[in-house]
C-alpha positions as CSV (number, residue, x, y, z in Angstrom):
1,X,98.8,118.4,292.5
2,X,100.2,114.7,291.6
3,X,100.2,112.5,294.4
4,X,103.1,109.7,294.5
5,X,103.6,109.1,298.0
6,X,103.6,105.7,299.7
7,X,100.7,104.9,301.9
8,X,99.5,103.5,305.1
9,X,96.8,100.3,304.5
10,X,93.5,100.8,304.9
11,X,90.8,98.0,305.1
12,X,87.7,97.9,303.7
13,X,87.4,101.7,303.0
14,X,84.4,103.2,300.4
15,X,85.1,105.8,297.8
16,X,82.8,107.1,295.4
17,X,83.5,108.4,292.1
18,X,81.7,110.8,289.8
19,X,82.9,110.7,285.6
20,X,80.9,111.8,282.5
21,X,77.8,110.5,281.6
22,X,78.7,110.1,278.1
23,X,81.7,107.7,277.7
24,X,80.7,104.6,276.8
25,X,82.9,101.7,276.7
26,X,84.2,103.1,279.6
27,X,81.8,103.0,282.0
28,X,78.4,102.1,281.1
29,X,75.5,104.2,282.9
30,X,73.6,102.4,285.4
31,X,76.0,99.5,284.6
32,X,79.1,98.0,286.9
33,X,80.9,97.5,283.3
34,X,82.8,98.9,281.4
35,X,86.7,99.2,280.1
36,X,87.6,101.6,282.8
37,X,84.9,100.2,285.8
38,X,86.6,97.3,285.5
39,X,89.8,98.8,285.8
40,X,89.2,100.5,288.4
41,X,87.4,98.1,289.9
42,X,90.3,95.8,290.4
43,X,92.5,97.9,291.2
44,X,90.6,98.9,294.7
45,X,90.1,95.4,295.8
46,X,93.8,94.9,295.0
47,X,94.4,97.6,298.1
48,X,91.6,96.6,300.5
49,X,89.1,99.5,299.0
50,X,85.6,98.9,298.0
51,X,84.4,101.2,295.1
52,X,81.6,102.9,296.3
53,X,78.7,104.6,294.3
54,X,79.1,106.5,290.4
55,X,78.3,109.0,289.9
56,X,77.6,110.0,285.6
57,X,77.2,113.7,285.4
58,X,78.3,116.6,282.4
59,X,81.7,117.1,282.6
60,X,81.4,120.7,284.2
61,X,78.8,119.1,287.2
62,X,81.3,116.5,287.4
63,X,84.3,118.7,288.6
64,X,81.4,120.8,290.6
65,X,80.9,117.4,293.0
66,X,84.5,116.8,293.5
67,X,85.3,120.1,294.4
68,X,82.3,120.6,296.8
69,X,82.7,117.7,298.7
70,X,79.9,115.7,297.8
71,X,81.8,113.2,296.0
72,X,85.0,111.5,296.7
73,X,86.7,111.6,293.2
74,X,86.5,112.6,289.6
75,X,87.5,109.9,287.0
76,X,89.2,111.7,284.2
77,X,89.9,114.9,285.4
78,X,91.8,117.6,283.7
79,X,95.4,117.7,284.7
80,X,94.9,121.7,286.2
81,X,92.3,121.3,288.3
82,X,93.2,123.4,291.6
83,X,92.4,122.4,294.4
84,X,92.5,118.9,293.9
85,X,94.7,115.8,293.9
86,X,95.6,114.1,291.4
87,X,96.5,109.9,291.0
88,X,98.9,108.7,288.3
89,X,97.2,107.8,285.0
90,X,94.5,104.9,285.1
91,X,94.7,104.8,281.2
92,X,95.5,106.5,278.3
93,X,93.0,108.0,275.8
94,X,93.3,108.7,272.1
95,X,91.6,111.9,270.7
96,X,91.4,112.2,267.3
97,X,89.8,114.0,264.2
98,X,87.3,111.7,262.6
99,X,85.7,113.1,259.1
100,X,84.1,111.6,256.2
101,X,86.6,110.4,253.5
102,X,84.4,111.8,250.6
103,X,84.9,115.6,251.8
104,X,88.6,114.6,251.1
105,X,89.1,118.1,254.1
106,X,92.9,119.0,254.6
107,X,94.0,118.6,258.1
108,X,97.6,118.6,258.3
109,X,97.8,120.3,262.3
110,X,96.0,121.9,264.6
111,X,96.0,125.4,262.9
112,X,94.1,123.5,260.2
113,X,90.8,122.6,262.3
114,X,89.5,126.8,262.1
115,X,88.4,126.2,258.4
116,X,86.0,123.7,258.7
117,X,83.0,123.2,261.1
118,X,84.0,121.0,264.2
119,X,82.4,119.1,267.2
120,X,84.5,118.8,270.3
121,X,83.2,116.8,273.3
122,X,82.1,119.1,276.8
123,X,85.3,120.7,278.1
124,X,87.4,119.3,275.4
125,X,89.1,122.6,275.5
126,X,90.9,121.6,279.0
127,X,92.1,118.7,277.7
128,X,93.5,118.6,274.0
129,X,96.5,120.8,274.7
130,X,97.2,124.7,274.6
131,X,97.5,125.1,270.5
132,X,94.2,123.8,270.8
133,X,93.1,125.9,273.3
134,X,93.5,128.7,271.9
135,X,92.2,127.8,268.6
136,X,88.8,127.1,270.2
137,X,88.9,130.8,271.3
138,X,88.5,132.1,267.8
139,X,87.5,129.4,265.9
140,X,83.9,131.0,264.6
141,X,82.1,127.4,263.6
142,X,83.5,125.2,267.2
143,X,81.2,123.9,269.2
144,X,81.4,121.2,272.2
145,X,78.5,119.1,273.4
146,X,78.6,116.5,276.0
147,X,76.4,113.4,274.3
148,X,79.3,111.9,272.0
149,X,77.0,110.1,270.7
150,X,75.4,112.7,269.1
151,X,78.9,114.0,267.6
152,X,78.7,110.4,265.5
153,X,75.8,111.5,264.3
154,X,76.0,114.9,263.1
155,X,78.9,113.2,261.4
156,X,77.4,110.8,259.1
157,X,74.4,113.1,259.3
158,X,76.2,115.1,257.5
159,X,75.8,118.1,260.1
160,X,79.2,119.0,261.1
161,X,82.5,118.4,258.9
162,X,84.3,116.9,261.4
163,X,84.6,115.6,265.0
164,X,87.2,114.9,268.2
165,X,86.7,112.2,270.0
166,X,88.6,109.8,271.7
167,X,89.6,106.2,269.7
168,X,87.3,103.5,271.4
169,X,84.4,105.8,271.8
170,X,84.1,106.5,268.4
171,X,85.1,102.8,267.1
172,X,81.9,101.7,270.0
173,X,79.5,104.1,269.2
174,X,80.1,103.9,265.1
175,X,78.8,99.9,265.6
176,X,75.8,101.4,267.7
177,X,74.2,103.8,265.4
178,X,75.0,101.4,262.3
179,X,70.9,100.9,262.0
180,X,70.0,104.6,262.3
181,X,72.3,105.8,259.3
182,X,71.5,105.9,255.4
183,X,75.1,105.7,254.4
184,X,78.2,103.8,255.7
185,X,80.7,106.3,254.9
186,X,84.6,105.6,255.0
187,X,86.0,107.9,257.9
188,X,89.3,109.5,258.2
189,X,90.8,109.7,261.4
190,X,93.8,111.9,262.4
191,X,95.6,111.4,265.1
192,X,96.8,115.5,265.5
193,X,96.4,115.3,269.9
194,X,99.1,113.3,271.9
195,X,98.0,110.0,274.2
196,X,95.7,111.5,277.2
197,X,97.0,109.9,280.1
198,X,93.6,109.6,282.5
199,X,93.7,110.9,285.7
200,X,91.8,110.3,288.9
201,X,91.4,114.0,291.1
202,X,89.8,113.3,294.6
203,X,89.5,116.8,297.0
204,X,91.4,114.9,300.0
205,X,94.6,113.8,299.8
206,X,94.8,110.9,301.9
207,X,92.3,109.5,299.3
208,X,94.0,109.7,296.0
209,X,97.3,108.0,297.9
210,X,95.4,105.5,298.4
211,X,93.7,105.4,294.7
212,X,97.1,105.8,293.6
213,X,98.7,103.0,294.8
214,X,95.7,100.6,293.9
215,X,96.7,101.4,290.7
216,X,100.2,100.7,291.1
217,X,99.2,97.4,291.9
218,X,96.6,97.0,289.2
219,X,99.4,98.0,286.6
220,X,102.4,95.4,288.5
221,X,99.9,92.6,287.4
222,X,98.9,90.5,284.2
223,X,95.2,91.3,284.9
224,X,95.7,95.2,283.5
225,X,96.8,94.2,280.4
226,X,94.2,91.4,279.9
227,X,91.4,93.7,280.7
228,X,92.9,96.1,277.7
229,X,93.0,93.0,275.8
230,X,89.2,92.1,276.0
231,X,87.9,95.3,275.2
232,X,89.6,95.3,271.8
233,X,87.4,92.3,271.4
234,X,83.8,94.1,272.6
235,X,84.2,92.4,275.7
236,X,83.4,95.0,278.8
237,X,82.1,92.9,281.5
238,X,85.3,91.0,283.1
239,X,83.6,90.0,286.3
240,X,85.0,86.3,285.8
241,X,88.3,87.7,285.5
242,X,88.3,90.1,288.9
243,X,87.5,87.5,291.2
């Protein structure tokens, strides 16, 4: 259910989050950075709420801690998760199909994907649409695994013919494995999968009005936009510029 209700103010009120534990720049494990941390981030102080403890999980144990109660809300939740409420978009993501240029592979749509062997990331499934969906049903050679890391590497390993994943988590991790690779291959990317917009799903209601409207008032500001800004540059850690 998508919440977009006005709320009452609340002062100095805790929420925690839980997200994937694989989605660097985003959020950075054991780190208070991060394109989407700091995001977030400001927009709870905007509304009086401090952001409470993260929790990086699988994408499956994730949902599991939202739904049971032991955390207050999932960052980047699918868009049909029963039984919980949903904010408005935080940000948008970009999934695409990355492969290497020198396989020259012909991906035109969606349909294409079933004859060569692919890497989704965990649960990708729920998220890239229903023509998707049901390709990944019957596609014989599919597989999902939840370190996107690792899906850049069976890439220019040479493992897997070609990969989804979303824009800046490629683009990040390309630069990281750079030293660990014997070839810098040109990549193809197609963009088959409409803009993700990211929502936040906490299990009480009362909660995600209130995340909801912190992000209203994130987005009203020049501060959002800035934020996007210096992550195109590398730059994760805007402390300086959420004071």
């Amino acid at each position: 259910m998508l919440i977009n209700q006005p709320v009452f103010a609340y002062h100095d009120k805790t929420i925690s989050f839980t997200t994937s534990n694989s989605i660097e720049p985003y959020f950075f494990v054991n780190e208070k950075r991060g394109l989407q941390y700091e995001l977030l981030s400001a927009a709870l102080s905007m509304n009086n709420i401090l952001l409470g403890e993260v929790t990086f999980a699988t994408n499956l144990r994730a949902l599991r801690l939202v739904k049971t109660k032991k955390t207050d809300c999932i960052i980047n939740s699918p868009s049909n998760s029963d039984g919980l409420f949903l904010t408005q978009s935080l940000i948008e993501y970009q999934n695409s199909v990355f492969f290497l240029n020198k396989n020259k592979l012909e991906i035109d749509e969606i349909e294409d994907l079933k004859n060569y062997s692919l890497v989704g990331f965990q649960n990708a499934h729920q998220y890239l649409g229903q023509e998707f969906l049901a390709l990944s049903k019957t596609h014989n050679n599919y597989h999902e695994i939840a370190n996107q890391k690792n899906q850049v590497l069976m890439l220019f390993g040479e493992r897997i013919q070609a990969i989804i994943l979303e824009q800046r988590i490629f683009d990040y991790y390309r630069r990281q494995i750079e030293n660990q690779i014997k070839s810098t291959y040109e990549v193809t990317k197609i963009t088959l999968f409409d803009q993700a917009p990211r929502y936040i799903a906490c299990h009480d209601p009362d909660t995600a009005i209130l995340v909801n409207e912190a992000i209203s008032l994130l987005k009203q500001t020049n501060l959002y936009q800035q934020i996007l800004l210096n992550a195109e540059q590398g730059e994760y850690d805007m402390a300086e510029l959420t004071k």
